[in-house]
N, C-alpha and C positions, 0 to 999 in steps of 0.2 A: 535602691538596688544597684550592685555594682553594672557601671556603663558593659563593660565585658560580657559578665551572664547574662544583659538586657538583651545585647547584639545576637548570642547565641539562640538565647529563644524566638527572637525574633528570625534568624535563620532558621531556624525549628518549623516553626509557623508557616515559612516562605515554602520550604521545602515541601512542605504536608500539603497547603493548598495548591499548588502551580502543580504537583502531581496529580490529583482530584482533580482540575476543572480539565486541567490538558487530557487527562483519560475520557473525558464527557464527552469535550470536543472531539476527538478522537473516535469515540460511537457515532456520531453526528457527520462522521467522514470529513473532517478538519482539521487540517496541519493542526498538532498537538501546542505548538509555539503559542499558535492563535490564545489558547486557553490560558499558555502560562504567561502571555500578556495580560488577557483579562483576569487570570488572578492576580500582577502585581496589581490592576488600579483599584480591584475588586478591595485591596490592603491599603488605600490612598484615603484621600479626603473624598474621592466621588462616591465610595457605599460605605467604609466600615468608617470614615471620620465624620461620616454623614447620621447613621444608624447610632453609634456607640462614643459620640465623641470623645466624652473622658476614656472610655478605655484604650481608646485608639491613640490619645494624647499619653496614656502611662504604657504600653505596647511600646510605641513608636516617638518617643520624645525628639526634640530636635540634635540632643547632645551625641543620638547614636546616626544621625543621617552621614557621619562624615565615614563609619568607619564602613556602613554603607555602600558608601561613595569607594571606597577605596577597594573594595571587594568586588564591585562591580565593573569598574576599569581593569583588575587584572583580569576578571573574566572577560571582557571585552578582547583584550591582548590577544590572549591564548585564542580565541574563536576566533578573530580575525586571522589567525595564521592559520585555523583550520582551515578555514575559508579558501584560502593562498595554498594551502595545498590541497587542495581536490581543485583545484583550476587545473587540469588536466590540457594537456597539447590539443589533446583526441578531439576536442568537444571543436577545437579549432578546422578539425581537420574537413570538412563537406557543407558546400554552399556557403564558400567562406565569402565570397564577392557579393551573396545575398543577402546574408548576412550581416555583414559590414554594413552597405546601402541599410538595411531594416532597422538595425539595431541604432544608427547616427541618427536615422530620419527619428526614433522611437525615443529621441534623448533630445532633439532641437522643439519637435513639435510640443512635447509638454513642458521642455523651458522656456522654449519663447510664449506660452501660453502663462507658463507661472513668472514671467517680467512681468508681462501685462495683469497682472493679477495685482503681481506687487503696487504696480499705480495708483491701483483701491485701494489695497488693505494698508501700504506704509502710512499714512497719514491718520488712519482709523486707529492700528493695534501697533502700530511699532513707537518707540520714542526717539525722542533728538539726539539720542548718546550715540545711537548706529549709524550709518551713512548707507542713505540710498542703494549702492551699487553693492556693497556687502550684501544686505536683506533681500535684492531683486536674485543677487547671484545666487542667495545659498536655499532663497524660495524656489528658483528654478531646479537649482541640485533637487532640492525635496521629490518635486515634480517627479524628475528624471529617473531616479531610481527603478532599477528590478531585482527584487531578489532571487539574485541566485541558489544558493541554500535551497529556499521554498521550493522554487521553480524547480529545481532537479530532483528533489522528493515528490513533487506532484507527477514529474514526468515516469517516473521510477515506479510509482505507487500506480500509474494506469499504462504500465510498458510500453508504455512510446519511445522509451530506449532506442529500438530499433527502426523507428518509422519517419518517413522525412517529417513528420511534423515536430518527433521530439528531437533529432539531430539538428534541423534548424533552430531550433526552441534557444538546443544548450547553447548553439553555435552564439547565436543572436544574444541571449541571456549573459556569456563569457566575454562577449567584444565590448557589452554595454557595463559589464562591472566594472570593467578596466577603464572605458571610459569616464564612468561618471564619478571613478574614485579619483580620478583628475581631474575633473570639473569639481570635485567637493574641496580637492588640495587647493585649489583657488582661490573659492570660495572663503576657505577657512583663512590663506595667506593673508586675502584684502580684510576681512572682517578683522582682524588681528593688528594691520597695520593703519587701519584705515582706507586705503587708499588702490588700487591697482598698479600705479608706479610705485608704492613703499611696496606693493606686495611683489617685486620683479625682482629683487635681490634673495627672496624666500624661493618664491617659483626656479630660478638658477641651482640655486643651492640642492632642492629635491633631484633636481635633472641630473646635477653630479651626479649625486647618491643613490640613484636609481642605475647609473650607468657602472659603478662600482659595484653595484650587488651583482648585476647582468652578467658582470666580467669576471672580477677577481672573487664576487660571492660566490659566484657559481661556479667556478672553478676550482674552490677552496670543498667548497659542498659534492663537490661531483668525488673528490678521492670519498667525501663518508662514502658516498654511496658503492664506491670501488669494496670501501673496508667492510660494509654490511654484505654485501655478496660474495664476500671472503670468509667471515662468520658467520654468517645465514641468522646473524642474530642483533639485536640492540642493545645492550648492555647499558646498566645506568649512566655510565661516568659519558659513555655518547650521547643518552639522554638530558644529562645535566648542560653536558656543552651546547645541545641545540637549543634549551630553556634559555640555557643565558646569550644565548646568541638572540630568542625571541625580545628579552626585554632590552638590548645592548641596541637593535636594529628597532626598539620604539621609543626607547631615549633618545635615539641622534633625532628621529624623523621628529619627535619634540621638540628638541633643540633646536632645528631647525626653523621651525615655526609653525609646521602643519600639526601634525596630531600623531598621540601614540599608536592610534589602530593600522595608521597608514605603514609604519616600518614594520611591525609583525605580519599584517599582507604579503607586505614585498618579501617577507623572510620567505615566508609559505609559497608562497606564487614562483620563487626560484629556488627552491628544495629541487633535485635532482626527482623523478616522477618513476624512482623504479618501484615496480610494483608491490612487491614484499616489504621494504623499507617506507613506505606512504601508507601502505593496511596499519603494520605495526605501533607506527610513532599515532597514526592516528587515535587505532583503538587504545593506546594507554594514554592519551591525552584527551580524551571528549569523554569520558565515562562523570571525573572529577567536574571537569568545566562545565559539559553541559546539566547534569544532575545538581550541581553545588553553587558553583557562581554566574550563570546566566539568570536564573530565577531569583538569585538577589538583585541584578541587573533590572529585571522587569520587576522587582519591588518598588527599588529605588525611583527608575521611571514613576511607577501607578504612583508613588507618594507625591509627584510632581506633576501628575495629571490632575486635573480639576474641572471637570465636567460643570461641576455648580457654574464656572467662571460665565457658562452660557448661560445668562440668565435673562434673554429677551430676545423675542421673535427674530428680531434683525440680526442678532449674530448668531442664531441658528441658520438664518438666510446665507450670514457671510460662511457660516460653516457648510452648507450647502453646495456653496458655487465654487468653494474651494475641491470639493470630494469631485464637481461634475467638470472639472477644469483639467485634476488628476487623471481621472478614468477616459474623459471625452480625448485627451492631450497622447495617453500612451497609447490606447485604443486607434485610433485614428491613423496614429502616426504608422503604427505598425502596421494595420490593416491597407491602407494607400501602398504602403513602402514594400509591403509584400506583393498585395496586386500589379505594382508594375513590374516587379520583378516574374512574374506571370506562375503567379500560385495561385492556384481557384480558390474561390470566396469562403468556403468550407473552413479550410485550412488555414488560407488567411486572417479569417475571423478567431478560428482556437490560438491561434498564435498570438492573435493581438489582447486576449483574455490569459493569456500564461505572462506574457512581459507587463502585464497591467501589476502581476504579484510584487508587495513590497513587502509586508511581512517585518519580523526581526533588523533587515537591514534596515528600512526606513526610523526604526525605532533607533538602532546605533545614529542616524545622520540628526535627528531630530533633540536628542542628547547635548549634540555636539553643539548645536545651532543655541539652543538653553543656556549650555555652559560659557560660550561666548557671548551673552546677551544681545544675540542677532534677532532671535524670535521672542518673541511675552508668552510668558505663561499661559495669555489664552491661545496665542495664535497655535502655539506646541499643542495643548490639549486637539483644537482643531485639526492640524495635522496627526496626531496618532488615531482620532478616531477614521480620520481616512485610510489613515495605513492598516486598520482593523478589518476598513470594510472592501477594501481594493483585494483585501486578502483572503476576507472570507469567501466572495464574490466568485472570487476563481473558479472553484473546481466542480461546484454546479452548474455556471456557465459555459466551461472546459465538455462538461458532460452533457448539456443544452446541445452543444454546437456542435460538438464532437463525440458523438455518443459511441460505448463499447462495441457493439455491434460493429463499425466501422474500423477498429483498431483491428488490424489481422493478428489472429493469434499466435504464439511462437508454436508452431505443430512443426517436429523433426523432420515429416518425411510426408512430401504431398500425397493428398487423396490418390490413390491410380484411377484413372479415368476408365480403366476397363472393368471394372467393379463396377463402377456407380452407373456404366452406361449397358450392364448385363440386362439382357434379353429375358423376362419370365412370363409365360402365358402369352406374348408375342407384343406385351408391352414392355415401355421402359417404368420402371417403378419412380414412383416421383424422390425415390430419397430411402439412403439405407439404415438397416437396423444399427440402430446404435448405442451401447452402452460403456457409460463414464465413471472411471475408476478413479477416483483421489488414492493418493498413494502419497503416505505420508514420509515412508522408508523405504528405498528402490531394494536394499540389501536386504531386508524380511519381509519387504509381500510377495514374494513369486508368487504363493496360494492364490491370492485375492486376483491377483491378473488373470492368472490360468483358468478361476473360475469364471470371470467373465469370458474370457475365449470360448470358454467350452459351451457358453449361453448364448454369445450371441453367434459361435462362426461355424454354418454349415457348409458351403462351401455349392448351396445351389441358389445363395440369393447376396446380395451384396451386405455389405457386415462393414462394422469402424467400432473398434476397441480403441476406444483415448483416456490410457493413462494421464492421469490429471496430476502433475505436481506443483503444487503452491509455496515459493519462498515467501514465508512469513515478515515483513516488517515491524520489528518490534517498535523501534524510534525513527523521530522525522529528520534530528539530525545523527543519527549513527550512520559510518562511513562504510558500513556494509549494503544501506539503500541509495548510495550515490551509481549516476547509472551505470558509471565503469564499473563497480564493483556489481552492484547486479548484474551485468554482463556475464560478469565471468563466473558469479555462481550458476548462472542458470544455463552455459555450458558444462561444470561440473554436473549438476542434474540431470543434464541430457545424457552425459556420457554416463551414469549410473543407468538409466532408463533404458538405453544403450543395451547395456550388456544385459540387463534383466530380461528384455525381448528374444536376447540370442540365444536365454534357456529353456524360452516355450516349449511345448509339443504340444503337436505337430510340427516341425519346422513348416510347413506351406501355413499353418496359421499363422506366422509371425507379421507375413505381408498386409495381415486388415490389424494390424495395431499402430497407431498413429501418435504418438504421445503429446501430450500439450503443458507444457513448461510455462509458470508466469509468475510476477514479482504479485505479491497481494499484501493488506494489511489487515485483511478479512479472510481468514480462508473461507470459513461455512457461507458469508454471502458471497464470497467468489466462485464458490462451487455450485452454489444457487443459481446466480444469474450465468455461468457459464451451461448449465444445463438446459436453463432457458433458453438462450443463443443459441446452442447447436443443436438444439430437439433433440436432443437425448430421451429415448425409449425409457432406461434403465439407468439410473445409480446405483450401482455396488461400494459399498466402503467398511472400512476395516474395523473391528470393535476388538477390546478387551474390558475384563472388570475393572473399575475403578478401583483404584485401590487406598484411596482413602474419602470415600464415599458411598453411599448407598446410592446415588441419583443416576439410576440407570442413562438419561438418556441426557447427561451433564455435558459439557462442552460441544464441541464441532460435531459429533455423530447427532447427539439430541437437534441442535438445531439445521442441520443438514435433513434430518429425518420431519422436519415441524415445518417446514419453509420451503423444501424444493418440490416444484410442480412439477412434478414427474413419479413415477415408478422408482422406489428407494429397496432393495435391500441391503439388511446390516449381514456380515461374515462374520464368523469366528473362527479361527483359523485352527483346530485340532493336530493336524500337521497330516493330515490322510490326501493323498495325491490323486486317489485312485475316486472314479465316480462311476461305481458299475452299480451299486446298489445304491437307492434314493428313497427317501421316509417320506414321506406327506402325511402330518395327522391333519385330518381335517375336520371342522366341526360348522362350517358353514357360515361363516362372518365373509367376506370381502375381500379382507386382508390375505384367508387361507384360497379365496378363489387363485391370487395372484400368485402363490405361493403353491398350487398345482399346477396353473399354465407353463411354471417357469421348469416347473420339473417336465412335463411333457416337451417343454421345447429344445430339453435335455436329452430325452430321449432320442427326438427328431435328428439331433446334432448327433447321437452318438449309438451306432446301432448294436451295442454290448453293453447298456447300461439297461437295468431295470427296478420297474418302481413299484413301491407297494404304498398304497392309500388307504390309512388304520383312524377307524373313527370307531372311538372309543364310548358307549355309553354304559350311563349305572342304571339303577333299577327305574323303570318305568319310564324313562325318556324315550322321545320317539328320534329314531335314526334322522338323520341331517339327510335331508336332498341338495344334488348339487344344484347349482342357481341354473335358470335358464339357458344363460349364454354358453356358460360353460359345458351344459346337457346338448345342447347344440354343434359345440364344439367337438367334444369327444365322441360323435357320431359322422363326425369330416375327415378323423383319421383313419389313415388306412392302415391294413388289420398289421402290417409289418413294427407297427407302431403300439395297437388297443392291445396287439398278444403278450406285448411287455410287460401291462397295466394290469395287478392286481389291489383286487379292493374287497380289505378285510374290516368285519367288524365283530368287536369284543366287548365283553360287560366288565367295566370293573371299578370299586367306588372309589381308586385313587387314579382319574385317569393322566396325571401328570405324570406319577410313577409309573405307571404303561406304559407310556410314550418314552419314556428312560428309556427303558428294558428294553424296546423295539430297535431303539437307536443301538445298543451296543453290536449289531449285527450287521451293520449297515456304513456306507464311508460319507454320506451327506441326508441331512434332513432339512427338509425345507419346513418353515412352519412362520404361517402366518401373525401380525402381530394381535393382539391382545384386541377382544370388542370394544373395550375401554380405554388402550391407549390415548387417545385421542382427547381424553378426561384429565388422564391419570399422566401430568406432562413429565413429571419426574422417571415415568417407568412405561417398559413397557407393556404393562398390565402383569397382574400377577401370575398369570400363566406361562407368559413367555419370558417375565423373566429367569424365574425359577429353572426353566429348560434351559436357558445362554450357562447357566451356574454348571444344570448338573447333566447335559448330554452327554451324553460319548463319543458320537460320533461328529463332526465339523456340521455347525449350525449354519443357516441362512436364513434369516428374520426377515420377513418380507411386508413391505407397509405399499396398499393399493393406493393407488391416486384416479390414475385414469381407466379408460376402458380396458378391460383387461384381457382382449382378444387380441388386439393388436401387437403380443408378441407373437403370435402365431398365422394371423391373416395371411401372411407375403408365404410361409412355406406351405401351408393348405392351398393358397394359390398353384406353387408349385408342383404338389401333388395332382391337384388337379387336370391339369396339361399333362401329366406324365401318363392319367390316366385316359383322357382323351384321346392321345398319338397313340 
């Protein structure tokens, strides 16, 4: 077969599995990277040259490794300048002095941990071609790393953006890239020359080069950025000159002696950081790079991982002490380095679990280390699977240490303390009604807000309407989840959320809406465990029919509706504004109990609205009683309330098409979900779905969870005293 078509299929290959495992990973709530590391090794000698040998030997022959090789350095190029450019000033800008102290301490204590390392392992896994001080130097670099990239996807992904634990994080994480890509320039110098005096004419040379980009780069670079804020746009032919400006700026730092990833860094890292001009160049250059040639990067890598190499207890042992040298080294370092600087143990401890991440970078350093024959084949395998587990490690332990609960949410506009501390029946109420709206589009749900207002806010007991909006992370490296730029969408969000409050009515209802903005890569379990968090009474969320599907209850409604412990109704949004007349067909399931309460607590809220309760039987069925609690309940309203409530019943054998018929008279029907939902996870039972299709009037599907009194307890409370005094 020609080498050419071999290469292509095998990118074929590369591309199809490192999507697949990084999506698993990804379920599993793991940097997606993590996965399409472990697909390239999963395409190495460690499973498929292990499993399939010969097919894996006509797959992957050795005559295609080079062109391999050569695909995956340019991808390397280009990432590296991404890298260089989302280094952001900002990330410098707060607790830079603690920072500083944290992140040095965080880079000496696991390099002088991985010298002494070296003392074992040179004599054991290295050979006589390398020289002591190269292998101690570029084991330490290993050590030292953090990745950045990871680390501000992690931060981004549990909105620490805004909270000193993640602004330390980047702060810390930013000083230590810069750092240790100068402890690796070293590294790589002396490995190169032999020697740390041969390597003092390379080290000179970078310092120029670095001072020329600072100066006359960036000053050369500052008119683009003058020229893009003149055309508001990037044009190829500026596109072309910044590309060959990336490769121009990783042949010199070649040339020079270091390495090509180090001059595309420096390109990116002194790109002028105007805003619109660093989105743009970014999102037309990561789309190709990270989809196309990173995943051949971690091909190439897994072909040169070889797990088999550990074939005996003791260098699983040495494999061991290397991964507890890494993690004890960064941990440590950071955790002391923080604690003096006098950050509680808390904090200290997530912080020293976020700079432990090495991720991808550690993968670019370990390459490097290969390609110079500083480390052996086994010691590299050794090293990447630390760099697997230092990474996986992370964000379960981030979430141990540091659990959501503790991250303060971004809510627009604090709780008013005069609500939450209102006086009823002459106590204080331990906590107010609250119901949580996801809100996928600020500009098309008014409906969906306003109904929750009108549910939860009467204005005799304290009430929290929080609009829920979730910016979706599609990718862990797209430059739309870096935190600057998540910042400044989730201003944009805010200010749509903004204006959609100031349409409400009532205007005095708009003061109990609180809206709650956050970066997620999960909406439905973000909306889960965020309702768990705040004791949310109620989820309200928005439906339409699928439109290329029958699975009623398919994406984020289904599992939002299947997973949140709480009170869910679904909406359908008919466009009717008005809620003076209210349908309840009832038939005695659970689902429709919750699905009366909420219309009665409709009424409570709104003394012009009224409700009719149509329970439909065919021949010889016995009428439905309503369940106890709720027989109980509708004997505690007072009558300005029971004289609203009518409750009819009709014979007829198609009682879905009644309940039509009923509907077209009426601006809201409430209707419980199906006995069988619950079964039936595609639908929501054939009763209600059929109604979402054909009502007429705006639907609310209601699915019980908890007791279903408790929408109404605190304002029966209230009646209560009013009748007392």
């Amino acid at each position: 077969m020609h080498t050419v078509v071999l290469v292509l299929i095998e990118v074929l290959i590369v591309i199809g599995l490192s999507r697949l495992v990084g999506l698993a990973f990804r379920w599993i709530n793991q940097p997606l990277v993590i996965g399409e590391i472990v697909a390239g090794i999963m395409l190495g000698p460690s499973l498929f040259g292990l499993v399939a040998p010969g097919l894996s030997a006509t797959l992957f022959p050795p005559e295609t490794v080079p062109f391999l090789h050569v695909l995956s350095q340019v991808g390397l190029i280009f990432f590296m300048f991404l890298i260089g450019l989302e280094l952001n000033p900002k990330y410098l800008s707060g607790n830079l002095e603690i920072a500083v102290l944290t992140s040095h301490v965080s880079i000496l204590v696991p390099f002088s941990l991985g010298t002494l390392l070296a003392l074992l392992l040179y004599p054991l896994i290295s050979n006589a071609s390398v020289s002591f001080t190269a292998f101690a130097l570029f084991l330490g670099a290993a050590m030292s790393i953090t990745a950045f990239p990871v680390l501000a996807r992690i931060i981004t992904e549990n909105n620490l953006q805004g909270t000193r634990l993640g602004t330390l994080a980047l702060t810390c994480a930013a000083v230590d890239d810069v750092t240790a890509w100068c402890v690796l320039a070293v590294a790589i110098a002396v490995a190169r020359t032999g020697s740390i005096a041969g390597a003092f004419p390379t080290i000179v040379e970078s310092l120029i080069y670095i001072g020329v980009m600072v100066t006359l780069g960036q000053n050369f670079l500052s008119r683009l950025a003058t020229y893009y804020r003149r055309t508001g746009r990037l044009n190829q032919l500026v596109l072309a000159l910044i590309y060959a400006g990336v490769v121009a700026s990783a042949l010199i730092t070649e040339l020079i002696g270091i390495h090509l990833i180090f001059g595309a860094f420096l390109l990116g890292a002194v790109m002028p950081k105007n805003a619109g001009l660093v989105r743009e160049l970014a999102l037309k250059t990561e789309d190709f790079v990270l989809i196309f040639l990173l995943p051949v990067f971690f091909a190439y890598s897994g072909l040169r991982t070889q797990i088999g190499l550990l074939n005996s207890p003791e260098l699983w042992l040495l494999c061991g002490l290397v991964l507890i040298v890494a993690i004890a080294g960064k941990y440590l370092g950071t955790y002391v380095a923080a604690r003096v600087s006098g950050i509680n143990k808390q904090e200290a401890s997530a912080l020293g679990w976020l700079m432990n991440t090495r991720g991808l970078t550690e993968l670019i350093v370990l390459n490097i280390g290969l390609e110079l024959g500083v480390i052996s084949p086994l010691l590299f395998t050794m090293l990447v699977i630390m760099a697997l587990v230092t990474t996986f490690m992370t964000s379960p332990l981030l979430e141990w240490t540091y659990p959501k609960k503790l991250i303060k949410l971004n809510v627009v506009e604090s709780e008013p303390e005069t609500e939450t501390e209102t006086v009823i029946g002459g106590e204080i109420p331990g906590r107010p009604y609250r119901v949580l709206v996801p809100v996928a589009n600020p500009d098309t749900q008014k409906g969906l807000v306003q109904l929750a207002v009108a549910i939860a806010v009467n204005f005799q007991q304290p009430a929290i309407v929080n609009p829920l909006s979730l910016i979706e992370l599609q990718e862990d490296y797209a430059y739309e989840s870096t935190p600057v730029e998540a910042t400044r969408l989730i201003q944009e969000r805010r200010q749509l959320l903004d204006e959609l409050i100031q349409r409400l009515e009532p205007p005095a209802a708009r003061s109990y809406v609180h809206p709650i903005v956050r970066v997620s890569n999960n909406v439905a379990r973000e909306t889960t465990q965020i309702a768990a968090l705040e004791q949310a009474d109620l989820v309200i969320v928005g439906w339409h029919r699928p439109a290329f599907s029958n699975n009623r209850l398919g994406g984020r409604v289904g599992q939002i509706l299947t997973t949140t412990p709480v009170d869910v109704a679904v909406f359908i949004d008919r466009g009717e504004e008005r809620l003076e007349s209210l349908l309840v067909p009832y038939s005695g399931n659970i689902h429709d109990d919750l699905a009366l309460i909420l219309a009665l607590r409709l009424l409570v809220n709104r003394d012009t609205s009224y409700l009719q309760v149509l329970q439909v039987l065919s021949a010889h069925q016995v009428k439905d009683e309503l369940s106890y609690e709720l027989q109980t309940l509708m004997e505690q309203l007072p009558r300005s309330v029971s004289d609203r409530v009518t409750i009819n019943t009709i014979l007829d054998t198609e009682p879905i098409q009644a309940v039509v018929a009923a509907s077209r008279g009426v601006d809201l029907t409430i209707v419980g979900a199906s006995r069988t939902w619950g079964i039936e996870r595609q639908t929501l039972g054939r009763y209600t779905d059929e109604l979402a299709i054909e009502c007429r009037s705006s639907l609310l599907i209601t699915r019980r969870y908890s007791k279903v009194i408790s929408h109404l307890t605190s304002v029966l409370t209230e009646f209560k005293s009013e009748v007392t005094t």
